[in-house]
N, C-alpha and C positions, 0 to 999 in steps of 0.2 A: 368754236364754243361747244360744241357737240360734242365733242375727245375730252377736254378738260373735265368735266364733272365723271366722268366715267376714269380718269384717270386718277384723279382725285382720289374717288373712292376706292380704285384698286391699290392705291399706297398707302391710303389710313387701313383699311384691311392688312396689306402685306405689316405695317409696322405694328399694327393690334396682335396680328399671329408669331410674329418674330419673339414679342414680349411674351404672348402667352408660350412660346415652343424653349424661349430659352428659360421662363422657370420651373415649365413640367421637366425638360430634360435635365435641370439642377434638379429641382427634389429628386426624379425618380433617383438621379446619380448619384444623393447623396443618402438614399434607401439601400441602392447595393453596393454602396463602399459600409454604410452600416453590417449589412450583412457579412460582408468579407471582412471587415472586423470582428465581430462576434464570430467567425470560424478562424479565422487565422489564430485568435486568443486561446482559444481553446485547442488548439492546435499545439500553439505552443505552452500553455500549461498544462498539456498532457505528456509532452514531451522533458520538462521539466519535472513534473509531479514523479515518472516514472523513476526518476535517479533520486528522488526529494529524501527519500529513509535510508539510502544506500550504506553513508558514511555511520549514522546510527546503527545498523546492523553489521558491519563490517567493523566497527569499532569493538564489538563485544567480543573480535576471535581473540582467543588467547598469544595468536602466534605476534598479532598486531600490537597487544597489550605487553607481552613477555619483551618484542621490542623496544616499545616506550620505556618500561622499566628497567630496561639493560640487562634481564634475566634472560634474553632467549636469544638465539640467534638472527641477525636481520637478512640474509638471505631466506629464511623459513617464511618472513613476512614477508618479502619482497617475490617469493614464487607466490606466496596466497595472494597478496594484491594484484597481481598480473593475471592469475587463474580467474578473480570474481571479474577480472577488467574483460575478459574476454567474453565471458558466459553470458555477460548481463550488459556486451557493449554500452561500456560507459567512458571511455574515453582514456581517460589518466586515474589510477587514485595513489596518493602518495602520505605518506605519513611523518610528519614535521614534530621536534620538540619545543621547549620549552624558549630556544634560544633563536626558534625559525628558520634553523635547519633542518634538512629535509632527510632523513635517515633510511627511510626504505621508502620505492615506487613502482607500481606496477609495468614502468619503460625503464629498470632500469640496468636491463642487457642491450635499450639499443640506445642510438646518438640519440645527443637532447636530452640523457636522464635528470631527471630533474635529483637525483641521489647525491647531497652536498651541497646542492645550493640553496642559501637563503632566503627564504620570501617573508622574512619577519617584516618586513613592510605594506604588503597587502592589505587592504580593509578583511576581508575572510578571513587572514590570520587573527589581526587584531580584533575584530567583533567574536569569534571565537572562543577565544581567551578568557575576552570580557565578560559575557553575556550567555555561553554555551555554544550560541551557532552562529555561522556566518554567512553570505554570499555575496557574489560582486562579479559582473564582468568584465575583461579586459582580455588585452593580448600578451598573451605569453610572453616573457621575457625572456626563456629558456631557449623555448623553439621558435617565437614566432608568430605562434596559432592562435590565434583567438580562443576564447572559451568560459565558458561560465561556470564559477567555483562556487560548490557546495560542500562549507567545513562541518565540523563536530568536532568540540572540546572532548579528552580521551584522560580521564584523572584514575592511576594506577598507584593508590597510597601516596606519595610523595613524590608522586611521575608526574606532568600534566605533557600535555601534548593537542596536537589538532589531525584528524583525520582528512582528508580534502580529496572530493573526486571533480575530475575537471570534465564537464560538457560539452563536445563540440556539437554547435547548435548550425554550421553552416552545411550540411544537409537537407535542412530547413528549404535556407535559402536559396540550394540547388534547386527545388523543389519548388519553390517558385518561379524562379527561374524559367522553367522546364513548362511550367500551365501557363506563364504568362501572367499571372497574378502581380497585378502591382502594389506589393504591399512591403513595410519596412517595421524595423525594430531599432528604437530610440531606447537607451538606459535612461536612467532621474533625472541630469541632467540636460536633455535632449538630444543626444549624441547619436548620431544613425551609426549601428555596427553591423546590423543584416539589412542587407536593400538586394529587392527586384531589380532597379536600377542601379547598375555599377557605378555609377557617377553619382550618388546618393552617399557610397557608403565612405564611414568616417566626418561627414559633415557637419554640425550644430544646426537643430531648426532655427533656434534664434541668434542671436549674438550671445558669445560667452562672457560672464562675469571677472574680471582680472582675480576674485578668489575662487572661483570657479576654476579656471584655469590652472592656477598654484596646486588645486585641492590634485586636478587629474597629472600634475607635473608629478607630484610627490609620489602619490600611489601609481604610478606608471601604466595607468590603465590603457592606455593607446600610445604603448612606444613607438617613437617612428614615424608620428603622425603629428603635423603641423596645425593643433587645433587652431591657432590664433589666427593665422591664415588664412582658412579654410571660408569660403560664402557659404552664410545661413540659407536655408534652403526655403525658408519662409519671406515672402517679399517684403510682407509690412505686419503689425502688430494684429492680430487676428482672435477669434473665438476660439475658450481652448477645445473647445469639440470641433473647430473647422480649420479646414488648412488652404490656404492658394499659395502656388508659386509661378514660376516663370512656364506658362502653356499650359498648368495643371491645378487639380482643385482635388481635396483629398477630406478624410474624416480622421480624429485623431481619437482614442481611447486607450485609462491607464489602467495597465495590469493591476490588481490589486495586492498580487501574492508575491509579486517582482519588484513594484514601482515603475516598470519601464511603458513605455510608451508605445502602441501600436500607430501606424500610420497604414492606412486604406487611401491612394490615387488613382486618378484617373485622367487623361488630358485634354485638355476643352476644347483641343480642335475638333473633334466629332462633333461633338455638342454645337458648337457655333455653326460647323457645315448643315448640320441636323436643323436648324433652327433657320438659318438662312434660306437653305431647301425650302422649309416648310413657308417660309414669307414667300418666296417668288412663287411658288406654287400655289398658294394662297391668291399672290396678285394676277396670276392669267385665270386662272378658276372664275377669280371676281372680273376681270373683262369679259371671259366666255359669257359668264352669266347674266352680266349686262347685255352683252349682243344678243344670246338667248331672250335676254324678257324684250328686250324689242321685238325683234321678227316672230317669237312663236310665244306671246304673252300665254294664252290659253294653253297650249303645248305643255310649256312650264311646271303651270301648275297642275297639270295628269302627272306629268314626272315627279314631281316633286312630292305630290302626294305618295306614289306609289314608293318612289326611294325613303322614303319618312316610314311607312306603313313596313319596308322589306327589314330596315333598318333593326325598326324597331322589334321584330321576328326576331333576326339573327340576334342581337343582345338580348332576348328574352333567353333563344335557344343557350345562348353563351355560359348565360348566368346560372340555366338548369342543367348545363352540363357541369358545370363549377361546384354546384350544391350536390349534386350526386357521384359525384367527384369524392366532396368531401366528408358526405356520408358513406360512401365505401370504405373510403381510408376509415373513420370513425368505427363501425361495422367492423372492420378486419381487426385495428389494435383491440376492440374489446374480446374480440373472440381470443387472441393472443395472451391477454390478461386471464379470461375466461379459463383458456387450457392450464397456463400457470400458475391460477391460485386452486384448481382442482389439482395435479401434481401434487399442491404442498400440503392439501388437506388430504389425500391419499396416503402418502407419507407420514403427517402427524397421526393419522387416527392407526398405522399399522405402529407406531412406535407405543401409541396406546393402550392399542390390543396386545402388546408384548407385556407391557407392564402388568394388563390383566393377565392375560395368562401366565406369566410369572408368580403373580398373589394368588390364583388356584390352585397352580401345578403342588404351590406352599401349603395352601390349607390344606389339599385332601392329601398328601402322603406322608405330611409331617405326624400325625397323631399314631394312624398306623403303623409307620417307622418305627416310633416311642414303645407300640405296645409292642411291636415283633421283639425289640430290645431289649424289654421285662420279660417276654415270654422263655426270648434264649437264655437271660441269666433265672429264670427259675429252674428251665431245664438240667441248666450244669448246679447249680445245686441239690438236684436228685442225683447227681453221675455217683457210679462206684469211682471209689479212687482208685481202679485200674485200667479203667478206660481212655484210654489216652484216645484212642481214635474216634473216638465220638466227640470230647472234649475238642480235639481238633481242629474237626467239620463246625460246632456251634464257635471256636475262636473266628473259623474263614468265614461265618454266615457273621457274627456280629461285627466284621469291619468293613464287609459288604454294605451292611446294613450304615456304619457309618460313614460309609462313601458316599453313601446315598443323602445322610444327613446334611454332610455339608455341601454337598450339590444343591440342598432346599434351603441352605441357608446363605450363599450367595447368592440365589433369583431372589432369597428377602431380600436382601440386603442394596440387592440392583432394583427391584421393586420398590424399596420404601423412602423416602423422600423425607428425612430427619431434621428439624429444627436443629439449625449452629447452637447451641448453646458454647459462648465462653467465657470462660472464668481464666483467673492470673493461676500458672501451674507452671512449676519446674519443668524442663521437658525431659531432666534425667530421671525421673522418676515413671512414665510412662516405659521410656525406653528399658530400663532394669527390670518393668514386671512382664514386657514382652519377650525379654531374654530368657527368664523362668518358666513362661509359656511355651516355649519351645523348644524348654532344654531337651524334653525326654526323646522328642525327632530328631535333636543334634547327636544324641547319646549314640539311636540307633545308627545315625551315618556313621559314627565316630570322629565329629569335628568339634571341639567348642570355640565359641564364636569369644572372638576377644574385643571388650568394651575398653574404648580411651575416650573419656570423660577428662573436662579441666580441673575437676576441683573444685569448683563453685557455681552456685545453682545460673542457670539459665533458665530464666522468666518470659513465657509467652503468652498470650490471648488465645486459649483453646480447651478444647474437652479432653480432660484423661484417655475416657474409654475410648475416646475416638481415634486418638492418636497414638493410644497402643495396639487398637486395631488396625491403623497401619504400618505402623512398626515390625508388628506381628507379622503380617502378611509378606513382608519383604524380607524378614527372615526366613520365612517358608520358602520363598523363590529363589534364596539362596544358597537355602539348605538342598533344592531340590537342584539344584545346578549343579552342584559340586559333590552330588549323591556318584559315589563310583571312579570319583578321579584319586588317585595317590597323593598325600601331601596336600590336600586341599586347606583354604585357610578360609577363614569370614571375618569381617575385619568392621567394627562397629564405630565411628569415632565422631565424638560431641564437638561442635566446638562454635562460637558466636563471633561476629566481624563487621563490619561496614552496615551496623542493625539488622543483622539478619541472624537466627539460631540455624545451623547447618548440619543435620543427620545423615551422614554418610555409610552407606553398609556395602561395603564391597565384599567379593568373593572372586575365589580364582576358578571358578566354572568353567563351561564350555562357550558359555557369550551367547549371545544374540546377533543372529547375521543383520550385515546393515541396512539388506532389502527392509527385514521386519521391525526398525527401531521407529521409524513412522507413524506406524500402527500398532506399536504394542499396548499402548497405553488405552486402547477403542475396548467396547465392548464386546465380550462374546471371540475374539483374538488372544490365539494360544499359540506357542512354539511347543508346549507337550503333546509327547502321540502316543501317551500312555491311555488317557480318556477322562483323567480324573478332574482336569481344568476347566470351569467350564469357560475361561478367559476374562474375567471378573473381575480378578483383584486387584490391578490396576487401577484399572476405570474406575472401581470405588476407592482406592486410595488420592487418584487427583480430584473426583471427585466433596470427598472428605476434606484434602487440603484446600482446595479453591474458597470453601466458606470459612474456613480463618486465614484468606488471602495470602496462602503458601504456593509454592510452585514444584513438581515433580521434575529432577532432572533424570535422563538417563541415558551412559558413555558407556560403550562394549565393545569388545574387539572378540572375535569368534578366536577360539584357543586358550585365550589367555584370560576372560572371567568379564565382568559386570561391576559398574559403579552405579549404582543408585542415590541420588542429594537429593534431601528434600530440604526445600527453604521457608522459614515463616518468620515472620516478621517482629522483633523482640520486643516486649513490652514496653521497654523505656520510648521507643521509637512511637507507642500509643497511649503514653502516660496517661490519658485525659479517660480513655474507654478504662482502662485499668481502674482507675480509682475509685 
């Protein structure tokens, strides 16, 4: 009778602690499978995001588009798409037409090119087509591989076509692998295609739909693989945030930007030893303790005081070490912040101080300039008309003097900050009064620039002056390229297309090397080493064009001259602001 009540209580104990050990170690477990969800996620949409514009920007080369539209050779596109595939490890990129064959791939010098075969069946092809973009994963049918496809519709006049770069995301899954990380990747579906565990992968969490099944027979997204077959990997109907299967308990979260489904596990035999542990230990703790309050009742309670009293020390300590903990960290990110927004207020207030001193440098030598200017021409109006050599010296002082001008009247011009005014204006009309402005520097080179215009007016949203001031400027750059080559030509030509007005002014100059095309277009950035540039006129001509929503383009090959395109956007294409 003595044992019974002390065993008693040591088994409602051990069962009170079993229940309390195996829900703490469920939550905590289902806190850091939360957390390795929320990094695996992000993990993998960074890995994703980083190829996400690929096809968009690779869609726009010419070599890629000249193939689409059967104007250019596909070898040319087929070395471009292997060259971005390598640079920017991206896996495959291949380019498909209209009929879902594949016409140029960046594999398609080794085995597996995907160069000829089909994939007009794919959801990416098809969403593509439809819609603009696509994506979908599955396994190669070509090679094999698994991977994930990101398309872009590629429309060249009466071309269309789909760009598509494939992602091998099993890397990844090496990667977990490798840490031990038990975590997988389910597409919309529920289809495990990357698993920690190898015995995961290709599975269904749940049972599959009989059109479920048809949809992934058709599009062949897991050739090879017997989804029908296969056991769900979920035991029974569940929370869709929570997972259990056979040994294991996991957290489930849907990509937003993918559809697919992460899965975080972990297996509950720890957990159950964890807990079990903690019962039996529990129930001799609770018999020590009983045998304890018998023979040294008074004993007890010194110790027990004193263990309550030490206890509660150490958690105090615990907790101040935690709070100072996390005001350090607090403390360091804002000083980090602190150094960084001083950085950019350093920076802004020197971009400031340029703009003032640019509107000084203007004011005080622009007026003096002016008067030296009158001064010289009153002087040569005293000259004998024999003196040449004096006439001379005031011709080399007055274009001294107006070097100097228009050195002050670029820093205005980079100094001053002009309201867009637009108005509906021909844009041939600009262009003809800046060819007049120029003629007499064309004269001295001995080039005339030859204008080919359509024929009929082309209508934009923009300012006259402003866009004969860039006009202007880019004939001077041209005229100053081609200053000293034999046979030089300047080649001015109008013309409107896909809503867009396009002013092209080539020259067969010396070029721009490819190091400086980068940066030609920055402020205060010159390739002349004569001194007179102060690298200006660029910068204010994209400048200029960006407030009626045009764009500067610029193509050069050193030797052979300069293309200069500027694009703005044709009135019809903004009927509403027009009117």
């Amino acid at each position: 009778m003595m044992l019974v009540r002390p065993l008693s209580l040591a088994a409602l104990v051990g069962a009170l602690v079993w229940v309390f050990a195996q829900n703490l170690s469920l939550g905590l477990a289902r806190t850091e499978l939360d957390q390795t969800l929320l990094l695996t996620e992000r993990a993998v949409e960074a890995e994703v995001e980083r190829l996400r514009s690929l096809p968009s920007v690779a869609a726009e080369d010419v070599r890629v588009r000249n193939a689409l539209a059967g104007v250019g050779a596909l070898q040319a596109a087929n070395i471009y798409l292997e060259t971005v595939a390598v640079h920017v490890q991206a896996g495959d990129l291949f380019l498909i037409d209209a009929r879902g064959d594949t016409i140029a791939a960046s594999n398609w010098n080794r085995p597996g090119s995907f160069v000829g075969q089909n994939y007009g069946f794919r959801p990416y092809f098809q969403e593509a087509m439809e819609h603009g973009q696509g994506h979908f994963y599955g396994i190669g049918v070509t090679t094999g591989v698994p991977g994930y496809f990101l398309a872009k519709r590629i429309d060249v006049g009466d071309a269309r076509g789909v760009l598509v770069v494939k992602m091998d995301l099993r890397p990844l899954q090496a990667i977990w692998r490798t840490a031990d990380a038990d975590v997988a990747l389910a597409d919309e579906n529920g289809v495990v295609f990357l698993s920690a565990r190898p015995d995961w992968e290709y599975r269904p969490l749940r049972p599959l739909r009989p059109d479920t099944l048809a949809e992934l027979a058709v599009t062949r997204a897991f050739a090879g693989v017997d989804l029908a077959a296969a056991e769900p990997l979920l035991a029974e109907p569940s929370d869709p945030e929570d997972a259990a299967g056979n040994g294991w308990i996991g957290r489930i979260a849907t990509m937003p930007s993918t559809g697919w489904q992460v899965i975080a596990a972990r297996s509950t035999s720890g957990l159950q030893l964890l807990s079990l542990g903690a019962a039996v230990l529990a129930m001799f703790a609770t018999l020590a303790l009983v045998g304890t309050l018998k023979a040294w009742d008074q004993r007890r309670q010194i110790i027990a005081l004193r263990l309550s009293q030490s206890d509660k020390l150490e958690s105090m300590v615990r907790a101040r070490t935690a709070d100072l903990a996390r005001e350090i960290e607090a403390r360091t990110q804002v000083e980090v912040d602190l150094r960084a927004t001083q950085q950019a207020l350093v920076h802004t207030e020197k971009m400031a101080a340029l703009g003032r001193m640019s509107a000084a440098i203007v004011h005080e030598i622009s007026q003096p300039l002016a008067a030296m200017e009158a001064t010289l021409s009153a002087a040569e109006l005293g000259l004998t008309k024999g003196d040449t050599a004096t006439a001379t010296r005031l011709d080399k002082a007055r274009g001294l003097i107006r070097r100097m001008q228009r050195t002050t009247k670029h820093l205005k011009s980079f100094a001053r900050k002009d309201v867009a005014e637009r108005s509906l204006i021909d844009l041939g009309a600009p262009v003809a009064s800046a060819l007049e402005l120029v003629a007499p520097r064309a004269r001295d080179i001995g080039v005339v620039p030859v204008f080919h215009t359509p024929g009929e007016r082309i209508e934009v949203m923009a300012g006259v002056v402003r866009i004969e001031q860039v006009v202007a400027n880019l004939l001077l750059n041209a005229l100053d390229a081609v200053a000293g080559f034999p046979d030089a030509q300047i080649t001015v030509t109008l013309a409107a297309g896909d809503g867009l007005a396009r002013l092209c002014v080539a020259d067969t100059g010396k070029g721009i090397p490819e190091a400086d095309l980068p940066t030609v277009t920055e402020p205060f950035f010159s390739t002349k080493v004569s001194g007179e540039s102060l690298g200006l006129g660029l910068a204010i001509c994209k400048a200029i064009l960006s407030d009626f929503h045009g764009t500067l383009d610029i193509e050069s090959e050193p030797g052979r001259g300069t293309e200069v395109t500027v694009s703005i956007p044709l009135a019809i294409a903004t009927g509403a602001e027009a009117a």
